[in-house]
C-alpha positions in Angstrom: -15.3 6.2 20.2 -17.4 9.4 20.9 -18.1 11.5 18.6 -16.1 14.9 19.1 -18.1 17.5 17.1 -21.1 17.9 14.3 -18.3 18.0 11.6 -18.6 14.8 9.6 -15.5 15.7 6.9 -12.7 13.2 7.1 -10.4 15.1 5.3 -9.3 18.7 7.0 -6.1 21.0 7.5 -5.5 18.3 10.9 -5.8 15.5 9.0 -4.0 16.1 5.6 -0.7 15.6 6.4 -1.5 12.1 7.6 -3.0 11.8 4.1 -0.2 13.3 2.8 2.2 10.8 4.5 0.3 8.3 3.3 1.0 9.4 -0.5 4.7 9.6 0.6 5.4 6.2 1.5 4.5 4.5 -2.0 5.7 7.5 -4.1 8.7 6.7 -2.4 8.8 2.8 -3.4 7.9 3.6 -6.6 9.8 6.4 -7.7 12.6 3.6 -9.5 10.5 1.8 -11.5 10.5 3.9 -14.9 14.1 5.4 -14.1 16.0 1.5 -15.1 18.1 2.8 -17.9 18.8 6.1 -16.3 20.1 3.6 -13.0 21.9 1.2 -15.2 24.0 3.8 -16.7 24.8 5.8 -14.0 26.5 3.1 -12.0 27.6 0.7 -14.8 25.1 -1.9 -13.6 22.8 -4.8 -15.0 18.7 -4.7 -14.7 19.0 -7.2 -11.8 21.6 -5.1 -9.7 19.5 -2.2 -10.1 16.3 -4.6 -9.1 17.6 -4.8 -5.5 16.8 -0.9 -5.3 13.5 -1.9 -5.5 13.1 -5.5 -4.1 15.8 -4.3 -0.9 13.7 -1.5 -0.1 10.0 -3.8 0.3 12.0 -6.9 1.7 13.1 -4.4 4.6 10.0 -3.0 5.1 8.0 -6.1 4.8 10.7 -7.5 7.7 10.2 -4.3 9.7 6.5 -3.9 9.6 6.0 -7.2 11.9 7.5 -5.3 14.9 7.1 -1.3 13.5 3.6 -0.3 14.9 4.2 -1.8 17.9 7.3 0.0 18.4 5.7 3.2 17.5 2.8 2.7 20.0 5.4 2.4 22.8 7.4 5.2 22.2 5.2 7.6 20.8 3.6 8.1 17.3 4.6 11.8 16.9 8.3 10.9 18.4 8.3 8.0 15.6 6.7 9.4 12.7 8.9 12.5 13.0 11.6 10.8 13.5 10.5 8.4 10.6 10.2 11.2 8.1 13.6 12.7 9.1 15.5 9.4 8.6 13.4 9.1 5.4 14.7 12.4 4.2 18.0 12.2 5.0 18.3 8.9 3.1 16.7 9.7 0.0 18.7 12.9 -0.1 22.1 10.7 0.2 20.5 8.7 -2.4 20.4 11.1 -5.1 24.4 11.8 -3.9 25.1 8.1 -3.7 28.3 7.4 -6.0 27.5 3.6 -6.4 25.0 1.1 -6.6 26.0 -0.7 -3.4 25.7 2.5 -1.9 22.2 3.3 -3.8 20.6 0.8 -2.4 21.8 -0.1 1.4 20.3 4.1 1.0 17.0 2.5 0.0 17.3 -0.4 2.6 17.2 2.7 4.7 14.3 4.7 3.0 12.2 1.1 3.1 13.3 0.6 6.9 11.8 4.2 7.6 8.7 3.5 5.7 7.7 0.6 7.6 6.7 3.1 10.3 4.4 5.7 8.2 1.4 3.7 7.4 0.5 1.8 10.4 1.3 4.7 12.8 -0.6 7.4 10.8 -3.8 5.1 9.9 -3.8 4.3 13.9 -3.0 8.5 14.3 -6.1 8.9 12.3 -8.1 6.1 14.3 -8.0 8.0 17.1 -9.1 11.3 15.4 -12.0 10.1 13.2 -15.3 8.7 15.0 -16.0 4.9 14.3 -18.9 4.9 12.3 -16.5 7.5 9.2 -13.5 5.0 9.8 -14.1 3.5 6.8 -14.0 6.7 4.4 -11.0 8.1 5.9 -9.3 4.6 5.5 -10.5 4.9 2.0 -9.2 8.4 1.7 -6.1 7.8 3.2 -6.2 4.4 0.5 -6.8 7.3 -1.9 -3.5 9.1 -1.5 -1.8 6.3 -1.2 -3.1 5.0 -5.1 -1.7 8.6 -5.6 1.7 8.2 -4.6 2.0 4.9 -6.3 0.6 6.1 -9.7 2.1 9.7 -10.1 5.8 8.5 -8.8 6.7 6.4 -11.9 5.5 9.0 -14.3 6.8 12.3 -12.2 10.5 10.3 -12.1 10.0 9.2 -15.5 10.0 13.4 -16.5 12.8 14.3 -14.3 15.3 11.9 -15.8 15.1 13.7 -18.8 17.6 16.3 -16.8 19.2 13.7 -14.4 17.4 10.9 -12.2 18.8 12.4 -8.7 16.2 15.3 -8.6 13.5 12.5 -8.2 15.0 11.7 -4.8 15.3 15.5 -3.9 11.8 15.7 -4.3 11.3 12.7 -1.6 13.5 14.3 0.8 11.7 17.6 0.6 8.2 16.2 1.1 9.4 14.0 3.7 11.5 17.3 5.5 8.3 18.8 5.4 5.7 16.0 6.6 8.5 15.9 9.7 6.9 19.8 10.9 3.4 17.6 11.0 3.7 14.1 12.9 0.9 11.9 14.1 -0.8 12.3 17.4 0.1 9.8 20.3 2.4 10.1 23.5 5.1 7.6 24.7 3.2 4.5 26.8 4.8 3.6 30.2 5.4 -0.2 30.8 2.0 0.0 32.8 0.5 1.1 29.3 2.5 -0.7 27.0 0.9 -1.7 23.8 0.1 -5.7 24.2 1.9 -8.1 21.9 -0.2 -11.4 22.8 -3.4 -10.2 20.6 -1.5 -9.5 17.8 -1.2 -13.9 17.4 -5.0 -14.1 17.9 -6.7 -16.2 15.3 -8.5 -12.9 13.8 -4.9 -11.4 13.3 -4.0 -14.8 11.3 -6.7 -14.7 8.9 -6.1 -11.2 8.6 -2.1 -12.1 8.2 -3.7 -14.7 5.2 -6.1 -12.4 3.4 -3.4 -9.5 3.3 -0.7 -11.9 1.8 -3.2 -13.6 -0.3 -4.6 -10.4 -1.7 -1.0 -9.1 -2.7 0.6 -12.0 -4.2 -2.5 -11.8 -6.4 -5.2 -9.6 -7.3 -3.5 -6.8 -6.0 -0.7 -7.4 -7.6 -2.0 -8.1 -10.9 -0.8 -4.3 -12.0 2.9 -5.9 -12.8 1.3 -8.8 -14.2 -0.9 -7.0 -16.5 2.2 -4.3 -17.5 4.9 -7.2 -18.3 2.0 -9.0 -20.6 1.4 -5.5 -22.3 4.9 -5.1 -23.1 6.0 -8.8 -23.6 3.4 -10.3 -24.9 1.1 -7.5 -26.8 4.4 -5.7 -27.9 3.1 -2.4 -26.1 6.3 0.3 -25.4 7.4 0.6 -22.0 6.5 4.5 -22.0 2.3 3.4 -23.4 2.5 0.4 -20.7 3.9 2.8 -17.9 0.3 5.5 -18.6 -1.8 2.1 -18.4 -0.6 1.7 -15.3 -0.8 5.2 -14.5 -4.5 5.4 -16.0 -5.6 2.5 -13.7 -3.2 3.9 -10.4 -6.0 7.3 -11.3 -8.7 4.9 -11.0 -8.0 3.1 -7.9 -7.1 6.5 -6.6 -11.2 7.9 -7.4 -12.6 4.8 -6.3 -10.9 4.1 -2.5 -12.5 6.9 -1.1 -16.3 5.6 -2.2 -15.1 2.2 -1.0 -14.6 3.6 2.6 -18.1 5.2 2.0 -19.8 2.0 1.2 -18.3 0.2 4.1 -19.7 2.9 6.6 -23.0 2.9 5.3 -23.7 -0.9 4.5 -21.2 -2.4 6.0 -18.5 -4.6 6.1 -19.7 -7.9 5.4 -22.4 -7.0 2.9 -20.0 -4.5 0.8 -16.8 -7.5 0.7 -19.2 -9.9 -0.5 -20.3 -7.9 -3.4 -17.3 -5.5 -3.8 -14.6 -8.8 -4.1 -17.1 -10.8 -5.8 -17.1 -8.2 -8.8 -13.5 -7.7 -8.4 -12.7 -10.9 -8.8 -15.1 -12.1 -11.7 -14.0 -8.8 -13.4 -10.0 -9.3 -13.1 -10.2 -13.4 -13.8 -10.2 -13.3 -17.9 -8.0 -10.9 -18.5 -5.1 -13.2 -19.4 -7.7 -14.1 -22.0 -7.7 -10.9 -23.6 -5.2 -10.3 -26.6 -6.1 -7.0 -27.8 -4.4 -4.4 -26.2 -8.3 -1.8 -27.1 -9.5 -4.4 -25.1 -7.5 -5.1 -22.4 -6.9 -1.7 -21.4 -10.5 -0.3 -20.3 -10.7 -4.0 -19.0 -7.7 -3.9 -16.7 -8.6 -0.1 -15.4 -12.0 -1.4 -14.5 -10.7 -4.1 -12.6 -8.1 -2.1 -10.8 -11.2 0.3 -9.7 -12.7 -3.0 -8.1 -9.9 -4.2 -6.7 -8.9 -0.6 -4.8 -11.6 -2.5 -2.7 -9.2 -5.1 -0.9 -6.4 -2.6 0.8 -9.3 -0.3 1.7 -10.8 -3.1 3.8 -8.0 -4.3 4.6 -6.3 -2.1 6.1 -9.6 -0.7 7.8 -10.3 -4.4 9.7 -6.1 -4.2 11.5 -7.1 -0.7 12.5 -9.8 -1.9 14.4 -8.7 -5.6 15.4 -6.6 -4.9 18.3 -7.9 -1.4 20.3 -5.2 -1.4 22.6 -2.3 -1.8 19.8 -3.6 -0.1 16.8 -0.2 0.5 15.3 1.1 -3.2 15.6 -2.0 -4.8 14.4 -1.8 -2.5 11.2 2.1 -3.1 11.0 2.4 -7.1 11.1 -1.1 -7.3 8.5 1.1 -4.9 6.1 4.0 -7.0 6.6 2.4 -9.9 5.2 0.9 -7.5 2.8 4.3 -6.3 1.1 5.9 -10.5 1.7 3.0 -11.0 -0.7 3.9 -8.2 -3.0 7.3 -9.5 -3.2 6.5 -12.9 -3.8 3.6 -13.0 -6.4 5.7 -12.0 -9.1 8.2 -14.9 -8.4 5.5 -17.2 -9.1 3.3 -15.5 -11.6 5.3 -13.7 -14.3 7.4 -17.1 -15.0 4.1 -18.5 -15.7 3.2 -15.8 -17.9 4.5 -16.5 -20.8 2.9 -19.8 -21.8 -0.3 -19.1 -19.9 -1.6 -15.7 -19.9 -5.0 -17.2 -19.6 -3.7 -19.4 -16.2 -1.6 -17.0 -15.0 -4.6 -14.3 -13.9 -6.9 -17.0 -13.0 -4.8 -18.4 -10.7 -3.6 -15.0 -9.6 -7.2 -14.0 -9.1 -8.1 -16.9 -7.8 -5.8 -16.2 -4.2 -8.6 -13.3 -4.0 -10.9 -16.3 -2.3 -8.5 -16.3 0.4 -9.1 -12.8 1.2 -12.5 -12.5 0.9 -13.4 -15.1 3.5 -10.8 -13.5 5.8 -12.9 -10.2 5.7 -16.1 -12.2 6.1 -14.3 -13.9 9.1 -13.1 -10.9 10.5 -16.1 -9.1 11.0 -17.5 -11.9 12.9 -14.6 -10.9 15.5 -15.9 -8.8 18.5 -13.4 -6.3 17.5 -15.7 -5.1 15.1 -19.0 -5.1 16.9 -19.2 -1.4 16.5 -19.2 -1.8 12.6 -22.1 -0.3 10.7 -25.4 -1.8 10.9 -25.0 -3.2 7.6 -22.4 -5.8 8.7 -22.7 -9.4 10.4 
């Protein structure tokens, strides 16, 4: 793609609110997690009903991603995404009404339905915006905000359920009322100019369907590994274990951005070898660690590293398949949130009796990954990649 002016900023007054959407869409997911008690009470209901708020909302979006970007592509990113953010708002504003927990969450069923749009349509909105060889930063920036979201929303939730939980969802439904003023770029495609659904079952999509599944079942999702071992096993209070997590969100938040940076100017190849290399060696041993002094600068180091994998990742689908950007992006964040939802079903029973085993093994699924990006930018999809690649 041609460069459209001397400007090389990725992020300006045109290009915020994609960012800004981007920090919406795990705010949004994660706005439960520190607001159990608060749940439980207000509808009468055990730490597993409340769960489904949570798991409901990524097992809908994970379902809706494989078929979301595509969608969007056909009918028209701004049509979608302003649409998205409207349903998204709507939802979360009946949720902070909602007078049971059934009701609660088929609300967040909806909000995850609705969010299965947002980031494949407004990284493929900011493809199409950004010139190839800055791709990478604005991924990373975009990777930035979305660290953001995820970080700030248990803590923000956490301080507005000291007057009542429903104002957390208010919030939601006002950013997303307002992101709805500012949709993504991209006009309906006729049948002629329908986005193509074969490529998205090339053998380049595959590995990248195996390295995004493999990367969140484990390294990537270490983050609730690490915060049920602080507060099971090191005896650390939910409210210390919660600005851990926030502490390390920070990190991965300051460090997307240079990942992008050090994709565009060395490359791909060259920056996953020694970017997931370091991640990986620096996240293995710390199921060894038992002292919480310890563990703690150890686990936000690691996190920093790891911001590496969902930068790339999500950098190599918007390039894979040109003539279906938002598809290619949707189905490898599919696999992306399946693996989000599953790690913890095999890890954290593990945990218990084998820190040590538990986040090798996790870490360990980070191989997978790593030679999926090395694959990948063998693919001709990614011949215009900086000259530091393979």
């Amino acid at each position: 793609m041609p460069e459209r002016s001397t400007d090389t900023r990725v992020l300006t007054w045109d290009t915020l609110p994609l960012y800004l959407g981007g920090l919406m869409g795990p705010f949004g997911t994660m706005v439960v997690i520190s607001i159990y008690p608060e749940l439980r009470a207000s509808f009468d209901a055990s730490t597993e009903g409340v769960t489904w708020s949570f798991s409901g909302y990524l097992f809908a979006m994970a379902a809706l991603l494989l078929v979301s970007g595509t969608i969007g592509e056909r009918l028209g990113r701004r049509r979608v995404t302003r649409a998205t953010f409207v349903v998204y708002a709507a939802a979360a504003l009946a949720a902070a009404l909602a007078p049971t927990l059934g009701w609660f969450i088929a609300l967040r069923i909806v909000m995850g339905m609705a969010n299965a749009f947002i980031t494949p349509l407004l990284i493929a909105g900011l493809s199409e915006v950004i010139p190839a060889s800055r791709l990478g930063r604005a991924v990373g920036v975009y990777a930035a905000f979305q660290a953001a979201g995820g970080a700030v929303a248990p803590f923000v939730s956490g301080v507005i359920a000291e007057v009542d939980w429903r104002w957390s969802f208010v919030v939601v439904a006002a950013l997303a009322a307002v992101l709805a003023l500012r949709p993504a770029e991209g006009e309906p495609r006729p049948d002629t100019d329908a986005p193509p659904i074969r490529p998205l079952f090339q053998p380049r999509m595959i590995r990248l369907w195996a390295a995004a599944f493999a990367a969140a079942a484990g390294p990537i999702g270490l983050g609730v590994i690490v915060g049920v071992r602080l507060r099971d096993g090191l005896g650390v209070s939910s409210s210390a274990a919660g600005a851990v997590l926030l502490m390390s969100g920070l990190a991965t938040m300051a460090t997307s951005a240079r990942w992008g940076s050090v994709i565009d100017r060395i490359g791909g190849h060259r920056a996953s070898l020694l970017a997931v290399s370091a991640a990986l060696v620096a996240a293995a041993p710390l199921g060894l660690i038992d002292s919480v002094l310890v563990l703690v600068p150890a686990w936000i180091v690691a996190a920093a590293l790891l911001s590496y994998l969902p930068v790339n990742l999500q950098r190599l689908a918007a390039v894979a398949v040109p003539e279906n950007r938002g598809g290619a992006l949707s189905s490898v964040l599919s696999f992306r949130f399946i693996g989000h939802a599953a790690g913890p079903l095999v890890f954290l029973p593990m945990l218990d009796s084998a820190p040590g085993r538990t986040f090798l093994a996790a870490t360990a699924l980070g191989l997978i990954t790593l030679a999926g990006f090395l694959l990948a930018e063998r693919d001709p999809a990614n011949s215009h990649a900086a000259p530091g690649s393979t």
